[in-house]
Structure formats: structure tokens, C-alpha cells
C-alpha positions as CSV (number, residue, x, y, z in Angstrom):
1,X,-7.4,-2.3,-19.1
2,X,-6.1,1.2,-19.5
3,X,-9.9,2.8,-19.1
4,X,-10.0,0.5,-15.6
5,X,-7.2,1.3,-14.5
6,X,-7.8,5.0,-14.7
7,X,-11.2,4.4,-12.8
8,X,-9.6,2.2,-9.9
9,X,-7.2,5.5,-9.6
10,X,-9.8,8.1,-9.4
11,X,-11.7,6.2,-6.6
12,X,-7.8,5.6,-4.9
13,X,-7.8,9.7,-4.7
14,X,-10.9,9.8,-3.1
15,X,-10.1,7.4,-1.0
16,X,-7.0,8.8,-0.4
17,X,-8.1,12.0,0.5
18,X,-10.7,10.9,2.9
19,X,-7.7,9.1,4.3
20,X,-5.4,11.9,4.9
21,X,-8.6,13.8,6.2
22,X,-8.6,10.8,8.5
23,X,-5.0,11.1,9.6
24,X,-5.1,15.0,9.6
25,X,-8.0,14.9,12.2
26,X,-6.5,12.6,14.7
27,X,-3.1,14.4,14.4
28,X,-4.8,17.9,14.4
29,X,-7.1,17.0,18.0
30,X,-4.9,14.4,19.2
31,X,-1.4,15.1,18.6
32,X,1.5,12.9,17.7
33,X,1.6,11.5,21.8
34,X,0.5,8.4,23.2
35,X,-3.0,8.3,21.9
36,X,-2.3,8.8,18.0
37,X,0.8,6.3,18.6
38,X,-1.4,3.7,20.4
39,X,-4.6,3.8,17.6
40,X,-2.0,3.9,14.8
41,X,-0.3,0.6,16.3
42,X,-3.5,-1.0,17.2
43,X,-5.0,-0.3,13.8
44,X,-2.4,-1.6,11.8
45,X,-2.0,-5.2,14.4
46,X,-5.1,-6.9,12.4
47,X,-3.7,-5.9,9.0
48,X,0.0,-6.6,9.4
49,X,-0.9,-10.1,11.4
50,X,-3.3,-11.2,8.4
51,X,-1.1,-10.4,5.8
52,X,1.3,-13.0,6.6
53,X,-1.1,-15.7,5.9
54,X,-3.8,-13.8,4.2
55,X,-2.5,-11.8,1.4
56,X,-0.1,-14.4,0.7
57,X,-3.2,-17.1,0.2
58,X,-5.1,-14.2,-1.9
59,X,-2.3,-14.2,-3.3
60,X,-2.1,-17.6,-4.9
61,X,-6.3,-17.7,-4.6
62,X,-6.4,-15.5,-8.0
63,X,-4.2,-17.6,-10.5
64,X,-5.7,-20.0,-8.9
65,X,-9.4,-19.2,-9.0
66,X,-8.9,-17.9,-12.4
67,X,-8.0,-21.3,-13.6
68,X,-10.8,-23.2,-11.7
69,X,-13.3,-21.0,-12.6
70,X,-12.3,-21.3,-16.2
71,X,-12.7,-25.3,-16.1
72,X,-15.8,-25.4,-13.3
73,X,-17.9,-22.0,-11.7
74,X,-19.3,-24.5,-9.1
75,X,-16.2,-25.4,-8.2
76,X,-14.2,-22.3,-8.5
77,X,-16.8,-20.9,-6.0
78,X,-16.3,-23.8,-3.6
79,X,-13.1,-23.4,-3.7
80,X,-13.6,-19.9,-2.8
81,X,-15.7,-20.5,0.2
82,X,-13.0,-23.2,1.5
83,X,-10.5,-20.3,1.6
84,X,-12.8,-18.1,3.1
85,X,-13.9,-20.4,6.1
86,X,-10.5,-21.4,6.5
87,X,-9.3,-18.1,7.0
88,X,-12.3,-16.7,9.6
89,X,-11.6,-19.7,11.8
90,X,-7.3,-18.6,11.6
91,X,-9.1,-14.6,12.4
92,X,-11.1,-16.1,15.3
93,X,-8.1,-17.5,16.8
94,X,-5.9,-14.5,16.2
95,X,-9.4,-12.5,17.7
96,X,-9.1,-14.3,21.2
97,X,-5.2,-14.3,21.1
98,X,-5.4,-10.6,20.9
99,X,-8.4,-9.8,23.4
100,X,-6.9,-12.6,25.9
101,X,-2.9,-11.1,26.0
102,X,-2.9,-7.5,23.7
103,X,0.4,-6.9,26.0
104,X,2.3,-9.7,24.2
105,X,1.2,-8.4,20.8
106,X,1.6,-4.9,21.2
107,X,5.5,-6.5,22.9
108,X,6.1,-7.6,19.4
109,X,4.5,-4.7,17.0
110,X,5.1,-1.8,19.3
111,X,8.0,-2.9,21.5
112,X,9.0,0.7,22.5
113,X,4.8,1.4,24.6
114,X,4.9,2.5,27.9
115,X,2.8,4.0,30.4
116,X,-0.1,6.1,29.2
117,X,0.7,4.9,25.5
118,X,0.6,1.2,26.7
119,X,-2.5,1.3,28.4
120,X,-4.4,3.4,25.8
121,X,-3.2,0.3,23.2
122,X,-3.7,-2.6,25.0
123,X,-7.8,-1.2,25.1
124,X,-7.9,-0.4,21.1
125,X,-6.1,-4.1,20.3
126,X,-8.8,-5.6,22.4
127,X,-11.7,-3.4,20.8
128,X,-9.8,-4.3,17.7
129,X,-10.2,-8.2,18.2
130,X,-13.8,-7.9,17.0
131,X,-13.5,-7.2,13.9
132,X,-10.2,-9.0,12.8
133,X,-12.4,-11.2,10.1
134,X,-13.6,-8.6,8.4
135,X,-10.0,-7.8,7.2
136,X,-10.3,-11.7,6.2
137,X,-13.2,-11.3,4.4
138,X,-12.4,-8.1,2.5
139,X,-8.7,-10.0,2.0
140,X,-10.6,-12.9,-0.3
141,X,-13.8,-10.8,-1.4
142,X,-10.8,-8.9,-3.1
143,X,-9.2,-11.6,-5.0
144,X,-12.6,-12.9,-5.5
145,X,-14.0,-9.8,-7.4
146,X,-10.9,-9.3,-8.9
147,X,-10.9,-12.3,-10.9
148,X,-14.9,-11.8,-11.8
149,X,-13.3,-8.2,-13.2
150,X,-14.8,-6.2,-10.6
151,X,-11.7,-3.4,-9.4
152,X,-14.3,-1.0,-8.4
153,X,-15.8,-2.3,-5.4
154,X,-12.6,-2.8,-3.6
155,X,-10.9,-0.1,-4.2
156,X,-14.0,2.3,-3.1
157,X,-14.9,0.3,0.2
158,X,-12.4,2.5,2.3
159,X,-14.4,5.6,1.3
160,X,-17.4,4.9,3.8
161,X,-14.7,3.5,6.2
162,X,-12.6,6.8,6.8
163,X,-15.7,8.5,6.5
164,X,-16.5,6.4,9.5
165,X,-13.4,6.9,11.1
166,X,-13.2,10.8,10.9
167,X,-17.1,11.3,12.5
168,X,-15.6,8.5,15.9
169,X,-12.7,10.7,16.2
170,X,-14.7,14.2,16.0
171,X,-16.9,12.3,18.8
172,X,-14.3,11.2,20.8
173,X,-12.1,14.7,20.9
174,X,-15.5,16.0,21.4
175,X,-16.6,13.8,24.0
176,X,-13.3,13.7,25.8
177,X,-13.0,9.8,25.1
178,X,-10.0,8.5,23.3
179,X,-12.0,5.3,23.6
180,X,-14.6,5.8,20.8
181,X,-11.7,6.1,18.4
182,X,-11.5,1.9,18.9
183,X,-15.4,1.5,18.2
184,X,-15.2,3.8,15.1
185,X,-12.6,1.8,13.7
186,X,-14.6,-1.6,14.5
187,X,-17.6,-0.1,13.0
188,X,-15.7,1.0,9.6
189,X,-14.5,-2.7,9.4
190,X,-17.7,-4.4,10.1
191,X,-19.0,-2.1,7.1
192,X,-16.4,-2.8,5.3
193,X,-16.9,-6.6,5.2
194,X,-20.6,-6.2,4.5
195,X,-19.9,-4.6,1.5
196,X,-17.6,-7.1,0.1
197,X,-20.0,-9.8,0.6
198,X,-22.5,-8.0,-0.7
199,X,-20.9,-7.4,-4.2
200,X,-19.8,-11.2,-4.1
201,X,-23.1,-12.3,-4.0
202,X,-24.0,-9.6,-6.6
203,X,-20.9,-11.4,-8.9
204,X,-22.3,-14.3,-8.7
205,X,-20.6,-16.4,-5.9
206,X,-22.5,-19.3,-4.2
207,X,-21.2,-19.8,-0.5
208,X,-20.6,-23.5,0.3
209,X,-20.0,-24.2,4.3
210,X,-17.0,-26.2,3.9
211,X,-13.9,-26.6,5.7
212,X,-12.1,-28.9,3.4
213,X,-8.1,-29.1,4.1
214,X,-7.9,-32.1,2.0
215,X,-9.2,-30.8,-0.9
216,X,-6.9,-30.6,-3.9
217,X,-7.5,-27.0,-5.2
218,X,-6.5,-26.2,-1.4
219,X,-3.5,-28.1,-1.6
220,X,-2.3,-27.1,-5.0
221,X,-3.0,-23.4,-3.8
222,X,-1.2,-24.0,-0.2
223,X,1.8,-24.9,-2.1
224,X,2.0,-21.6,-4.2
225,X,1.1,-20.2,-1.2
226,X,3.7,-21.3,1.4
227,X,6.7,-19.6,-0.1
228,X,4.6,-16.4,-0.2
229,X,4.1,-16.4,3.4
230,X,7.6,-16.7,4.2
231,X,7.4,-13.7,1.4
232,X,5.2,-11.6,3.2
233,X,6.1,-12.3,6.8
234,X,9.1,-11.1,6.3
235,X,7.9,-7.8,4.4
236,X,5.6,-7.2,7.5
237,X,8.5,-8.5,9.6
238,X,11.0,-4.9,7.8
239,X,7.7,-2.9,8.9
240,X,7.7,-4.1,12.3
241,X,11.5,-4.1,13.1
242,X,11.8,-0.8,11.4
243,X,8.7,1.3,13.9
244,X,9.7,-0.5,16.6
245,X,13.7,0.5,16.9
246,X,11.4,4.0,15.7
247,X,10.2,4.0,19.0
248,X,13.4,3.0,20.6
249,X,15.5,5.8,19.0
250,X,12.7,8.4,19.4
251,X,10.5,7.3,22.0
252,X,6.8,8.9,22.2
253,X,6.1,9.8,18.8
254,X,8.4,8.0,16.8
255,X,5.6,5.5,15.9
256,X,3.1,8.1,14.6
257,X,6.3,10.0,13.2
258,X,7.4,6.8,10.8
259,X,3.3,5.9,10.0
260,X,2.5,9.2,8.4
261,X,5.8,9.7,6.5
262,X,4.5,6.3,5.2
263,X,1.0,7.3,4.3
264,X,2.0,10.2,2.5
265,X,3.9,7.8,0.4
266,X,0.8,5.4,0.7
267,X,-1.3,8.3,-1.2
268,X,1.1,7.5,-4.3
269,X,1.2,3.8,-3.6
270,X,-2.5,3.0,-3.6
271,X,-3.6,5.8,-5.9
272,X,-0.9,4.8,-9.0
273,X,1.1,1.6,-8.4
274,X,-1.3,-0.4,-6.4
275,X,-4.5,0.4,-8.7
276,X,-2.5,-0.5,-11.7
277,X,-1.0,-4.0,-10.4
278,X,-4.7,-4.7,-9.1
279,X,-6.0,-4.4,-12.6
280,X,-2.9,-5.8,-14.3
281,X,-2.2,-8.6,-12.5
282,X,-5.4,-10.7,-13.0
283,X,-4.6,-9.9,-16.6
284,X,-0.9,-11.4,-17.0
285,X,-2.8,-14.3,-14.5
286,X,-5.5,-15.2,-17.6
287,X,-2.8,-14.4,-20.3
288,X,-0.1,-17.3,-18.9
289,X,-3.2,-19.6,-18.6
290,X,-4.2,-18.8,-22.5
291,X,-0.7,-19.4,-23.2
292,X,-1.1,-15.6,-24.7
293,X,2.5,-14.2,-24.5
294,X,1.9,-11.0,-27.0
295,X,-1.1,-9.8,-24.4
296,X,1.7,-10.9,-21.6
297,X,4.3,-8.8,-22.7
298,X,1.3,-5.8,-23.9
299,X,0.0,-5.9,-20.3
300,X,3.7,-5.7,-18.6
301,X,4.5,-2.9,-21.1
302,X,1.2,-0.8,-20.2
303,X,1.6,-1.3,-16.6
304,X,5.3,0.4,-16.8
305,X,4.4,3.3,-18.9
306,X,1.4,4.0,-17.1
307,X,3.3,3.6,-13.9
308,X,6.1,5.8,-14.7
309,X,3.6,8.5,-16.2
310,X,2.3,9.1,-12.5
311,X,4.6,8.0,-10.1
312,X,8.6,9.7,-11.6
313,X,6.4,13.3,-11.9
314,X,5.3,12.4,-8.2
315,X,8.4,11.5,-7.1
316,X,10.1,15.0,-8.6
317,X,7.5,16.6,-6.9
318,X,7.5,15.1,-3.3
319,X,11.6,15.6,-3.4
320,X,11.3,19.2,-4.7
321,X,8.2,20.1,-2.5
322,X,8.4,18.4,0.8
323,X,8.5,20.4,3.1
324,X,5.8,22.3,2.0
325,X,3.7,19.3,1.3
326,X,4.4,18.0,4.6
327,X,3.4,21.1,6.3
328,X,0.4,21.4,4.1
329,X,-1.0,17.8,5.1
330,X,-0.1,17.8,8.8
331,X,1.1,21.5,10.4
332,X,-2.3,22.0,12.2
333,X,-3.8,21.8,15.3
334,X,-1.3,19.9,18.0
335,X,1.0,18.8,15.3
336,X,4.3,21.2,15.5
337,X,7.1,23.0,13.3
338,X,9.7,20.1,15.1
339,X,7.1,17.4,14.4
340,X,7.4,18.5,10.6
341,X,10.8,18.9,10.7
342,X,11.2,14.9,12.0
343,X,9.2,13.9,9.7
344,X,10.3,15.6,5.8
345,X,13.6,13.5,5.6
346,X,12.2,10.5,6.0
347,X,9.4,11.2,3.9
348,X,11.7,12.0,1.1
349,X,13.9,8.8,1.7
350,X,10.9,6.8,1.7
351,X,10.4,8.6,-1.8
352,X,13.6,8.3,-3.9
353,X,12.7,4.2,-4.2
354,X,8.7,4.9,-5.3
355,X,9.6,3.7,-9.3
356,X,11.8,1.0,-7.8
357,X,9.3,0.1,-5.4
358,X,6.4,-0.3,-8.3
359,X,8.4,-2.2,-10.5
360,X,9.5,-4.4,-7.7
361,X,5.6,-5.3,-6.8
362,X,5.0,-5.8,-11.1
363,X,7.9,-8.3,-11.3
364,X,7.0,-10.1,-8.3
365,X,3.6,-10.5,-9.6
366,X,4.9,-11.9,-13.0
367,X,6.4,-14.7,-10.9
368,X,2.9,-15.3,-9.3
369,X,1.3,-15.6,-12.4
370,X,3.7,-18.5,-13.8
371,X,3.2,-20.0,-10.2
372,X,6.9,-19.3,-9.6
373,X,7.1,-18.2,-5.4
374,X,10.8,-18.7,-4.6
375,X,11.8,-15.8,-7.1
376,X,10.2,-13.3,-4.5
377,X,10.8,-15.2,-1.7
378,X,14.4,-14.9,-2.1
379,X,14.1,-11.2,-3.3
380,X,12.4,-10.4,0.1
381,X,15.1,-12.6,2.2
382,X,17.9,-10.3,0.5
383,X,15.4,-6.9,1.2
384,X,15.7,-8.1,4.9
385,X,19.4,-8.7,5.3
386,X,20.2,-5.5,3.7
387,X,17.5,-3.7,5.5
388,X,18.4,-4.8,9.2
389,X,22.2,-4.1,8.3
390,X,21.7,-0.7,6.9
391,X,19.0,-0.2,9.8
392,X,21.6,0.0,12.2
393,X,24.8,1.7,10.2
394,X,22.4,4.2,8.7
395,X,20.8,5.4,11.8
396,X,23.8,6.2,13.3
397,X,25.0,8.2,10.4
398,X,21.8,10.0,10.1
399,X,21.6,10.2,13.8
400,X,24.9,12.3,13.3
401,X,22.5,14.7,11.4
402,X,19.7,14.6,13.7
403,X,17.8,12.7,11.5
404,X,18.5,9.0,13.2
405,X,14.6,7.8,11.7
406,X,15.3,9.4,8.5
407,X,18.2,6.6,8.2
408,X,16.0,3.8,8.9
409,X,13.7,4.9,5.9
410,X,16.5,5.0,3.6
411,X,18.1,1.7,4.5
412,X,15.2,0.3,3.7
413,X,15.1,2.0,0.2
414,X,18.4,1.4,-0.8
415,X,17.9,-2.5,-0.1
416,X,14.2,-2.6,-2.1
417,X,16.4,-0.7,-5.1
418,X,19.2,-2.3,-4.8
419,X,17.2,-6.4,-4.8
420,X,15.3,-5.1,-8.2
421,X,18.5,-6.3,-10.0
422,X,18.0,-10.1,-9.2
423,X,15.1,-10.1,-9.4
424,X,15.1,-8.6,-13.2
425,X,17.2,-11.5,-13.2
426,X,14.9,-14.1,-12.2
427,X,11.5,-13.0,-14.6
428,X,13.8,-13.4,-17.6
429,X,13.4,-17.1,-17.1
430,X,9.7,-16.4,-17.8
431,X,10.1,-13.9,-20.0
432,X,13.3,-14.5,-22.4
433,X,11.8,-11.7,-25.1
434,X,10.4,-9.0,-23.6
435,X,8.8,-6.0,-25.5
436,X,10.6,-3.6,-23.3
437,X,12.0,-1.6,-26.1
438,X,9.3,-1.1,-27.9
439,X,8.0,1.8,-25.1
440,X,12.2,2.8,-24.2
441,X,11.3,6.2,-26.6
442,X,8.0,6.7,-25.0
443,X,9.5,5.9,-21.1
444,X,12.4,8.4,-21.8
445,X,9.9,11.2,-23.3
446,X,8.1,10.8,-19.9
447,X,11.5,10.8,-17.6
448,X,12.8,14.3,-19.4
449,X,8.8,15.7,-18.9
450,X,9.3,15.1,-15.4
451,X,12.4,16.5,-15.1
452,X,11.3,19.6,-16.6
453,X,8.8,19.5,-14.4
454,X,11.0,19.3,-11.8
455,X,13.2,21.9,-12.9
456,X,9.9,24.8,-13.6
457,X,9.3,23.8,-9.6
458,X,12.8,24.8,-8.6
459,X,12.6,27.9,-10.7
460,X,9.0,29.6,-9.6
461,X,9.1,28.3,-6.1
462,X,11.0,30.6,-3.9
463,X,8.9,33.6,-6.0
464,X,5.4,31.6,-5.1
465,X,6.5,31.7,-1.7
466,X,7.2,34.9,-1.3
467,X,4.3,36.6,-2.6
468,X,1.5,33.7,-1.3
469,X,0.9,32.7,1.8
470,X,2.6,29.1,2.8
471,X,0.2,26.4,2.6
472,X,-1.5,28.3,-0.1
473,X,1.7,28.9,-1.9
474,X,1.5,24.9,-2.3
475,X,-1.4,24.2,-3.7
476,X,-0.2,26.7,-6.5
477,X,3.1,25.4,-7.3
478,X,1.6,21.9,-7.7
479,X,-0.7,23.3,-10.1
480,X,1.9,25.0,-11.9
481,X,4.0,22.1,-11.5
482,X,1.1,20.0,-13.2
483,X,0.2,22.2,-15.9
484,X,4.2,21.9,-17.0
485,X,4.2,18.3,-16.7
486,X,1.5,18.1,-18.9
487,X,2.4,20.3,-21.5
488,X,5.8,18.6,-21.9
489,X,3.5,15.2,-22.2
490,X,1.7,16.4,-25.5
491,X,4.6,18.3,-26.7
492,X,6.8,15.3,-26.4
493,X,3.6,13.3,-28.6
494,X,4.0,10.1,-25.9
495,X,2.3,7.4,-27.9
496,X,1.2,5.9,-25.1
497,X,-0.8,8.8,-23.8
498,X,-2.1,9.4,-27.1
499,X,-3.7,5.8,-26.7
500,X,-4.8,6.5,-23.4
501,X,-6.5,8.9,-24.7
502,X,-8.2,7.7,-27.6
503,X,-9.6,4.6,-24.8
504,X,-11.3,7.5,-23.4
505,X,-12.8,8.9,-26.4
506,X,-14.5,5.3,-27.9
């Protein structure tokens, strides 16, 4: 698991890095105005939409599948198809919904468009309706080759969409047509689909044309499911509410403003935390089926130290460095010094909950795996109270400050950390005798190496920064910061790094 793990995370950085090439580009030749607000709102409508229903089923399709395929392939993969068809027919709909009335959607995702930002939006959410069942597809193809073992292949199909994505928006600044942006990002979904299908058929699967919504397996899965798209509607719902009163207290630009703070937080999300729980949780999934609690608790414990190893160095880093790393990634082109300075606080609210925010997502995935959905669904009803509440008290303070977004950010952060608690709570009914303290020595050897880390950042940076140029200056302190992170690793003898390595070497 370790050696996959590490795999799925390289290809996240490429992926990654494409993607802030992506975002860079269309900042860079566009701005943050009404076209970079309306393509980031449009883009987003299919995915946030689809996973209410979708990523909730995929969801309970991979416990599922896992156990169906263990007892029946045949009927594990039509089982699989019957999700699939299901969930094109629900993308068709949502297709003419959005090409027919793109006002009333963009009215409830992007409540704040108007004008030149409204019109540009309503003509990408109608391009956009084309290619809303690709995200379906790629939604199950991912639980699908999950469970045959295969991380690679998802995690590496974003690579030839941003590169996609990046040659429509050179064209379109080029051509003077913000329109070709839409088509670009149509195209990269279409490919993206094709791929999936492609490596399913590769795995193995046999597609049935069924629509079945009587069928047992459907059933069984629907009722796992149901709780979990309460779960993630309301996660998507926080999203929503929070860019939306963005735009309100901001107006043009505060879309754009709270999207990129979030996909600079999305480059530690999907790199670290989400590569690990795609790898781990299909793991824990078999495990509770074998009745294996050792490789249960082995499996938790791995996917916590190898969390913490990345993301608490990340997080010293962002807090230390984030002006600098926000000017690196985004102070180009039309993108100003006030842009950056809107968007560094909530960037590093957004990152003081990244460890809280990964175990969150691990313990909510132990619940899925012992079929238990109203453990998270509560979790997520408490996120929500304490998010819209804070929302509003937080904004003013901040708001006091200048810094009215940067309060939405951490009102959401302070709810995800403070909801961790109960929830603890509520896997210990699972759990009863975890193996947690068997890696306490090894998680606190990797807290103090980050702080060190942290505290070698403090120490060289204003020198760094005197004698290098700015963005350069970066890049150089993240090094330095990296070489000290690692050294305090191997001179702290973490046993789980050790191991890691070792994985490597056989």
C-alpha cells in the first residue's frame, strides 16, 4: 500500500502542477474579472451538482462492489453497469436542466453574477451541459478501478485534461474569444471519460445495458447511499453558500478570489491526503469484509503517519511562506499586488485545518467501510451549523481588518476542526482498540521535524530575501526548508520512514 500510495502522489504533482499552470494562465491573460469568475463558476456547476448524488453512490458502490465481486464477477460487473446507466440518465437530465435555464443554476451557485460576468457564464454552463456525463462516468470508472486495484489511471487522467485546458485558453486569449475556453473544457471532459472506459474495459469489466431499480445490490447500495447524499449535499451546500456571500461581500472577483486560495490548498489535498485515502480506503473496505482487524488498524495507522509526514511540514510551510508562495503562483500577468494581498489570509486560514481536514476524510471513511452513514452525516450537519453561524460573526470581524473573505475561510475551518471530536467519538464504536499508540513516538518525531523546519524558515528567510530576487528567493527557501525537514526525519530514525523506505528498495 505504502509503494502505491507514493506512486498515486507523484502523478497528483504532476497533475497538480499542470493544474496550477492551468489556473496561472487564465489568471495571467484573463485576470481575476468577469471572465475568470464566470469559467471558474461554470466549471465547477457539473462537479458540485454530481457530487451530491454521484460521489455519494461511488461512495457506497466500492464496499459494495468489493463484496459482490468477491462472491460473483458477473454480477459485480452488472451491478456496475446498473450504477453507471443510472447515473448518465440523472446527467442527461441535469444536461438539458442546465442548457434549457443556466440563469437559475448560475442563481443558486453564483448568486452574486451580473452583467458582463452573467452573460459570459450563462454561455460556458450551456457549453458545459455536454459533457456533464463524463464527470459521471469518470465518478464510477473511479470506484470501479479502485476496487480492481488500479489508483493509477484515475489519478493521471487530469494530466491530458489541463493539458487540454491550457492550449483552449492560449487560443482563446490569442484569438480574442473567451468562448473557446468553454469548448476546451468540454473537450478535456470528453477525453477524460474515454480514458476511464477504456482502462475498465482493460480491468476486465463487461458492460450490461440494464436499468434495473429493483435490483437488490441497487437497493442495498441506495440505502448506504442515501445518508451520504444528505452528507455530501450539504458539504457542496458550505462550498456554495460560502463563494456566493464571496461574491456578495466582494463583488467581481470574489469568486476567483476564494477558488484559487482553494486550489492552492487543493495542491496538498489531492497530492497527499486524497492519494492516500484513495489507496487506503478500498483497503480498510476488503479488511472489514475479511473480518481482518490487525490489517484494519495497520492500514488506519499507515494512512496517519504517512499523512502527517507530508501534510504538518506543508502546513508549516504554507503559514510561514505565504505570501511568497502566493505571489509566486499567481503575481503575473493581470493578476495584481491587491489581488495577492486578498487572497494570502484566506489562503492561510484555509490552511491551519489541512491535518484536521485529512483525518476528518480518514474517519469518515472508516464509517463507510463498516456501512455506518449517519456517523458522517451528522458530522457534516454540525460542520454546517457552525460554518453558516461563524460565516456571518467572522466576516464581520475580519471585515474590521479588511479581510471580510478571509473570515469566511476560517469559519469554515474552525467548524471542520472543531466536528473531528465527535466524530473520534463515533469510529470508536467500530474501533474499541485501536493501534494508535503504537506510531504516537513516530507521529511526535515527525511534528518536532516540522517544527524545526518551520523554525530554519523563519530564521534564513528575511536573509534569502534580501540577497535573491522575490519569486526566486522562494523556490530557495522551500528547498532549504526541505532539505531541513529531511534531515530532522533521518536524524529523528522515524520507523515508519525507515519502512517506507525499505518498500522501495525490495
Amino acid at each position: 500500500m505504502k509503494k502505491t500510495t507514493i506512486i498515486v502522489m507523484f502523478i497528483g504533482v504532476l497533475s497538480k502542477v499542470l493544474g496550477f499552470i492551468r489556473d496561472i494562465t487564465l489568471s495571467s491573460m484573463f485576470g481575476m474579472g468577469a471572465i475568470t469568475d464566470a469559467f471558474n463558476a461554470s466549471v465547477a456547476i457539473p462537479t458540485v451538482v454530481l457530487s451530491v448524488i454521484g460521489s455519494a453512490l461511488i461512495t457506497g458502490v466500492i464496499p459494495m462492489l468489493t463484496k459482490i465481486s468477491h462472491e460473483d464477477k458477473k454480477r459485480g460487473d452488472r451491478f456496475a453497469s446498473n450504477v453507471l446507466n443510472i447515473m448518465i440518465v440523472f446527467s442527461l437530465a441535469l444536461s438539458l436542466f442546465m442548457f434549457l435555464v443556466p440563469e437559475v443554476v448560475l442563481k443558486i451557485v453564483a448568486g452574486g453574477f451580473k452583467g458582463e460576468t452573467l452573460a459570459y457564464a450563462v454561455v460556458f454552463v450551456r457549453t458545459l451541459s455536454l459533457g456533464v456525463f463524463s464527470v459521471a462516468v469518470m465518478q464510477l470508472g473511479t470506484g470501479y478501478l479502485n476496487v480492481k486495484g488500479n489508483f493509477v489511471v484515475p489519478a493521471m487522467v487530469t494530466i491530458p485534461m489541463n493539458l487540454i485546458v491550457i492550449v483552449g485558453i492560449s487560443i482563446s486569449s490569442k484569438a480574442g474569444n473567451a468562448y473557446i475556453l468553454g469548448y476546451a473544457q468540454l473537450i478535456a471532459l470528453i477525453v477524460q471519460a474515454i480514458i476511464i472506459l477504456f482502462f475498465m474495459w482493460r480491468s476486465g469489466f463487461v458492460y450490461h445495458a440494464v436499468i434495473d431499480l429493483k435490483d437488490d445490490d441497487l437497493r442495498s447500495m441506495v440505502a448506504l447511499a442515501l445518508p451520504l447524499v444528505l452528507s455530501s449535499f450539504l458539504g457542496q451546500f458550505n462550498d456554495i453558500v460560502m463563494k456566493n456571500y464571496a461574491t456578495v461581500l466582494q463583488g467581481e472577483g470574489g469568486y476567483s478570489y476564494m477558488t484559487y486560495a482553494t486550489k492552492l490548498i487543493g495542491f496538498v489535498q489531492g497530492i497527499f491526503i486524497i492519494a492516500i485515502l484513495q489507496v487506503t480506503y478500498p483497503t480498510i473496505a476488503k479488511s472489514v469484509v475479511e473480518k481482518d482487524m490487525r490489517k484494519v488498524n495497520d492500514s488506519i495507522n499507515d494512512a496517519v503517519l504517512m499523512i502527517a509526514l507530508f501534510v504538518l511540514p506543508a502546513m508549516v510551510g504554507f503559514v510561514t511562506l505565504a505570501r511568497g508562495i502566493v505571489e509566486f503562483v499567481f503575481l503575473r500577468g493581470a493578476v495584481t499586488p491587491a489581488d495577492i494581498s486578498v487572497i494570502v489570509p484566506i489562503f492561510i486560514c484555509d490552511t491551519i485545518v489541512l491535518f484536521a481536514y485529512a483525518m476528518r476524510e480518514l474517519m469518515f471513511r472508516i464509517h463507510y467501510a463498516y456501512h455506518d452513514m449517519k456517523g458522517p452525516v451528522r458530522n457534516t450537519v454540525l460542520v454546517s451549523v457552525l460554518f453558516v453561524v461563524g460565516m456571518v460573526v467572522f466576516s464581520f470581524i475580519f471585515g474590521k481588518f479588511g479581510m471580510p473573505l478571509a473570515g469566511l475561510s476560517f469559519a469554515y475551518s474552525l467548524a471542520a476542526l472543531i466536528s473531528c471530536i465527535p466524530l473520534y467519538k463515533s469510529m470508536k464504536k467500530h474501533i474499541p482498540r485501536s493501534r494508535l499508540r503504537f506510531i504516537a513516538l513516530d507521529f511526535i518525531k515527525i511534528t518536532l521535524a516540522a517544527f524545526i523546519m518551520g523554525v530554519v524558515v523563519v530564521l534564513v528567510k528575511s536573509p534569502i530575501q534580501y540577497l535573491i530576487p522575490s519569486k526566486l528567493s522562494t523556490i530557495v527557501i522551500i528547498l532549504v526548508a526541505g532539505l531541513a525537514y529531511l534531515i530532522a526525519i533521518l536524524a529523528f530514525k522515524v520507523q515508519f520512514v525507515r519502512n517506507l523506505i525499505l518498500s522501495f528498495l525490495k
